[in-house]
C-alpha positions as a printed Julia matrix, in Angstrom:
114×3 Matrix{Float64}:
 -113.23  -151.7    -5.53
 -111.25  -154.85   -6.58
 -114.76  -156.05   -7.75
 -116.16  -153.6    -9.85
 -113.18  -153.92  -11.93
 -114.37  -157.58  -13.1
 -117.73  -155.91  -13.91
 -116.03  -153.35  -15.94
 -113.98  -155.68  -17.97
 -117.2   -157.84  -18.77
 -118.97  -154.54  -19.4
 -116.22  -154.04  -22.35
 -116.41  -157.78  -23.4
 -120.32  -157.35  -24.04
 -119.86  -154.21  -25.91
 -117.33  -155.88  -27.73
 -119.51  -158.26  -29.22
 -121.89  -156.02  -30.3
 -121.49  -154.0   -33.44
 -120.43  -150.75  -31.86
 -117.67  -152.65  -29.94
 -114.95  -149.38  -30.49
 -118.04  -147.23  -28.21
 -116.9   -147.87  -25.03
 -114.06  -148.68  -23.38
 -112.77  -148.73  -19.72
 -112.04  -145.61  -19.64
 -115.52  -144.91  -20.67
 -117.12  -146.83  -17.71
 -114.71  -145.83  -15.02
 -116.33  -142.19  -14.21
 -119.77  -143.7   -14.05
 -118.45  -146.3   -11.0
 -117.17  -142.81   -9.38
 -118.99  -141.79   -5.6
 -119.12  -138.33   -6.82
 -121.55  -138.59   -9.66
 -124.22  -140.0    -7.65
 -126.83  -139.39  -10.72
 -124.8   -140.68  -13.19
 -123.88  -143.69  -11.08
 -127.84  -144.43  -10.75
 -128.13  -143.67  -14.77
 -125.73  -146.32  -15.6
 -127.06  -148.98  -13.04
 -130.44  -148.91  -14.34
 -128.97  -148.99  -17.86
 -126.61  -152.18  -16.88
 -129.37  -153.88  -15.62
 -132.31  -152.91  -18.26
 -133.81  -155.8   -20.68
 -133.58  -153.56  -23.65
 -129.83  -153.5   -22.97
 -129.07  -156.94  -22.94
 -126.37  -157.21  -20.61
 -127.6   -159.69  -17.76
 -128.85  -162.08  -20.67
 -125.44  -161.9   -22.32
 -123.88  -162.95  -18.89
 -126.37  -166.11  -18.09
 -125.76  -166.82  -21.85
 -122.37  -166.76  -21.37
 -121.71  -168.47  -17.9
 -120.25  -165.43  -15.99
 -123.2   -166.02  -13.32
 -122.97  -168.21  -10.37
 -126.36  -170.03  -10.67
 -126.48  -171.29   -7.15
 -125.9   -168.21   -5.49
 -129.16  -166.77   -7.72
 -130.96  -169.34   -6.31
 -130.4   -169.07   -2.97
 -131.07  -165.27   -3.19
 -133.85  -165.86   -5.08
 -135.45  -168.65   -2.15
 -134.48  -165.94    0.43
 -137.06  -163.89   -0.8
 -139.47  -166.11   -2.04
 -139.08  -168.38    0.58
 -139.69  -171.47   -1.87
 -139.43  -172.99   -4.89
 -141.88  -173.39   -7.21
 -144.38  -175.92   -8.3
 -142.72  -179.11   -8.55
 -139.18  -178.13   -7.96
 -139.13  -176.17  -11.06
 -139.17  -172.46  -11.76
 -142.0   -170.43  -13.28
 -139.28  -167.62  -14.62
 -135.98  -168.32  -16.16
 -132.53  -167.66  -14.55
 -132.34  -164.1   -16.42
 -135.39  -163.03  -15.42
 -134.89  -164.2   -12.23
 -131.85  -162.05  -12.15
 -133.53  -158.8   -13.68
 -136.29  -159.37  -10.94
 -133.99  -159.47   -8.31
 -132.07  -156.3    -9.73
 -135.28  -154.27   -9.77
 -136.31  -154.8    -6.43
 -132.44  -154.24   -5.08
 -131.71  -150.5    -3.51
 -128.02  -151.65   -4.84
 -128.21  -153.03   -8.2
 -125.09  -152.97   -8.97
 -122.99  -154.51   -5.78
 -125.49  -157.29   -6.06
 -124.75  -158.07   -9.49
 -121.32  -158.5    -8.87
 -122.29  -160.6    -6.02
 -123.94  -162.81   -8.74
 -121.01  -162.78  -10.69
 -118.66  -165.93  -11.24
């Protein structure tokens, strides 16, 4: 649980740099982290962890991902590299791939997570 608490405070750091930053707070975030609201809980992983939302590019922006890691999970299931060393997709949308094929979105994230 130790974890999701650094994921909450960036949570509030992003939405603090956007123009609504009084909108959430942790105490906003903290019942949507909670086992017993299983449909909520889904809600607000696919929300963290949709483009239009902006959160995972904020974070690779921002340094707050551990690159290597990404790109060892991301050789796992690709099993290479590609053409010339170099990659076809960027390090966000490598991320936001990864995320969309997880069955936990979430726990990987903060896997990702400096």
């Amino acid at each position: 649980m130790k974890e999701i608490w650094k994921l909450i405070e960036l949570l509030n750091e992003y939405e603090r740099s956007k123009w609504y930053e009084w909108w959430w707070e942790i105490k906003n975030w903290i019942p949507y982290f909670d086992d017993e609201l299983p449909k909520t809980k889904e809600y607000i992983s696919v929300l963290i962890c949709a483009k239009p939302y902006g959160f995972i590019k904020w974070l690779v922006e921002n340094d707050k991902i551990d690159l290597d890691k990404v790109k060892e999970i991301w050789i796992k299931h690709n099993g290479r590299m590609d053409v010339d060393g170099l990659y076809r997709f960027s390090v966000y949308e490598r991320i936001l791939m990864l995320l969309s094929i997880s069955d936990t979105p979430i726990e990987d994230l903060i896997s990702y997570l400096k």
